[in-house]
C-alpha positions as CSV (number, residue, x, y, z in Angstrom):
1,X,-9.4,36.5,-5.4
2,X,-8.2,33.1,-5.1
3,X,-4.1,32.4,-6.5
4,X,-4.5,31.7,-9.6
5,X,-4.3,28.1,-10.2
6,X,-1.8,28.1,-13.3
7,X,1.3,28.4,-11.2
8,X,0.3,24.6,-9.1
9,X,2.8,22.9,-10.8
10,X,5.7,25.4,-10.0
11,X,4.3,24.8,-6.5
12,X,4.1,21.3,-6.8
13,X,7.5,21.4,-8.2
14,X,9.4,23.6,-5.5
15,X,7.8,24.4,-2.9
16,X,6.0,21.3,-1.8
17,X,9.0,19.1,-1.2
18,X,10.4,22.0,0.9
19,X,7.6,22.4,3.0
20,X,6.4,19.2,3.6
21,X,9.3,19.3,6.1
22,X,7.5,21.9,8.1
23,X,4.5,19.6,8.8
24,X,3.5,18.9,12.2
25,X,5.2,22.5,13.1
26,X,2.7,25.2,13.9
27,X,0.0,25.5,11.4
28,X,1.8,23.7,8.6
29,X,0.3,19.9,8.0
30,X,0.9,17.1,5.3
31,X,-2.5,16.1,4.0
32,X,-2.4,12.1,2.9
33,X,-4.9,11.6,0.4
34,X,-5.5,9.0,-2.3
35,X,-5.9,10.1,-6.0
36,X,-9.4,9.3,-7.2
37,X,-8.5,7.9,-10.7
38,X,-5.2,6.4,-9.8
39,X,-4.9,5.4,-6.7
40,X,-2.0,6.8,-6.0
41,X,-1.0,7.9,-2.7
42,X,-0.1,11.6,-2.1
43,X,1.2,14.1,0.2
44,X,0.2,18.0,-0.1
45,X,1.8,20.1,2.4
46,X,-1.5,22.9,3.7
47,X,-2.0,25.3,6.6
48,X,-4.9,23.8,8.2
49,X,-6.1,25.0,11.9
50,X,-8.0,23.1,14.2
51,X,-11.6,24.5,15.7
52,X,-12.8,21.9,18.0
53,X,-13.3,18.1,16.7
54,X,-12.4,19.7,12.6
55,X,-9.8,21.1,10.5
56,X,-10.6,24.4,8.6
57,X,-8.5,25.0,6.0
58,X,-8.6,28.5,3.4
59,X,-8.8,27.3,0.0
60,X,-6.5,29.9,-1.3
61,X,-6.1,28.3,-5.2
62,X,-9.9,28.0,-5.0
63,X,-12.2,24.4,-4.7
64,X,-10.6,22.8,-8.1
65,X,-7.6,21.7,-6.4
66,X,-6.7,17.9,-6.6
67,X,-6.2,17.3,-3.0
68,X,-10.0,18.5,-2.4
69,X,-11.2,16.4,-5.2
70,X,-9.5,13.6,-4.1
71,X,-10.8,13.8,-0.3
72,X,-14.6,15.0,-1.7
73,X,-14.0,11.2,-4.1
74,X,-12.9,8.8,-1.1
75,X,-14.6,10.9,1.9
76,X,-11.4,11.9,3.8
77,X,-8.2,11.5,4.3
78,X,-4.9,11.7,7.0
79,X,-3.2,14.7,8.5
80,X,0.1,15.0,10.7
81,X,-0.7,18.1,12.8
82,X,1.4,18.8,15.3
83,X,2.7,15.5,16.6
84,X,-0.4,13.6,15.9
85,X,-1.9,11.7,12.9
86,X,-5.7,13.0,12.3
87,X,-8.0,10.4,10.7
88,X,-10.4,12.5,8.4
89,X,-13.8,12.2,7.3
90,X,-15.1,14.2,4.4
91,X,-15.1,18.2,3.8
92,X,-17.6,20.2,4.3
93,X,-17.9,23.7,2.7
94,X,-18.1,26.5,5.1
95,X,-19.6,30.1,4.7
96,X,-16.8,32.8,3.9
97,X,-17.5,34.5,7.4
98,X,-17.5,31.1,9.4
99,X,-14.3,30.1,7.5
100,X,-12.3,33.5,8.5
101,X,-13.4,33.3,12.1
102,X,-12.0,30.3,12.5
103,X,-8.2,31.6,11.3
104,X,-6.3,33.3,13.8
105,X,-4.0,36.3,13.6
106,X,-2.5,37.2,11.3
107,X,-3.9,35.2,8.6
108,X,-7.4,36.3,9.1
109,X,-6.1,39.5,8.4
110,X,-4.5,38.7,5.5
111,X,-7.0,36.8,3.7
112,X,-9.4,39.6,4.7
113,X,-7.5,42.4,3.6
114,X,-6.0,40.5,0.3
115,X,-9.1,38.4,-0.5
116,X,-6.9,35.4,-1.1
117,X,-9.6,33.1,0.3
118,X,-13.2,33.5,0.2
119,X,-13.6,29.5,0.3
120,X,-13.6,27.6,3.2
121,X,-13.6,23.6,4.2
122,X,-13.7,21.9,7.3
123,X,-12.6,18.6,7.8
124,X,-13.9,16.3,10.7
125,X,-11.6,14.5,12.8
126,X,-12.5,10.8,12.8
127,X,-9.4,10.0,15.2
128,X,-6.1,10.6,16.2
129,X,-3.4,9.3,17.8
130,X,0.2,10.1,18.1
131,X,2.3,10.5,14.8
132,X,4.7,7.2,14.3
């Protein structure tokens, strides 16, 4: 069962700012993504892991987060992941048992035991280059 999505804006509030400052360290990342109505630019801090040429991240509040409807509106999006900037294109949904083969240890066994995430995306990297 996914985190209930009521408690975003305590997350938004507190705990994003703090862990945007992990990014780029292990398998924290700052996703860059554009609101689709505003046009704002925003930062979400995520764990994301890499499986090849995508991104596969556990959609632990569920699919009706902003940051997925924003990247779903403008077809992708940045990420800084570990010392590079990832250029992505848009996600695709992935099958619950693709999605958990693709975490490692620990978390697989976490999300499989808790059932925290059921919903996976991928996100295909574009490009990358080195982070500023």
């Amino acid at each position: 069962m996914p985190a209930p999505i009521g408690v975003t804006p305590l997350v938004k509030r507190f705990a994003n700012p703090l862990l945007v400052n992990l990014a780029g360290h292990g398998w924290f990342v700052e996703l860059e993504h554009v609101g689709r109505k505003s046009g704002t630019p925003h930062r979400t801090p995520l764990m994301a892991f890499r499986h090849g040429d995508v991104m596969t991240i556990a959609l632990t509040y569920g699919p009706d987060v902003q940051w997925l409807k924003n990247l779903r509106a403008t077809g992708g999006g940045r990420m800084h992941w570990r010392g590079r900037m990832l250029h992505l294109g848009a996600p695709r949904d992935l099958a619950t048992e693709d999605g958990l083969a693709r975490m490692p240890q620990p978390v697989r066994s976490v999300l499989d035991v808790t059932g925290l995430a059921t919903e996976f995306v991928e996100l295909p990297i574009v490009s990358e280059r080195p982070f500023r």
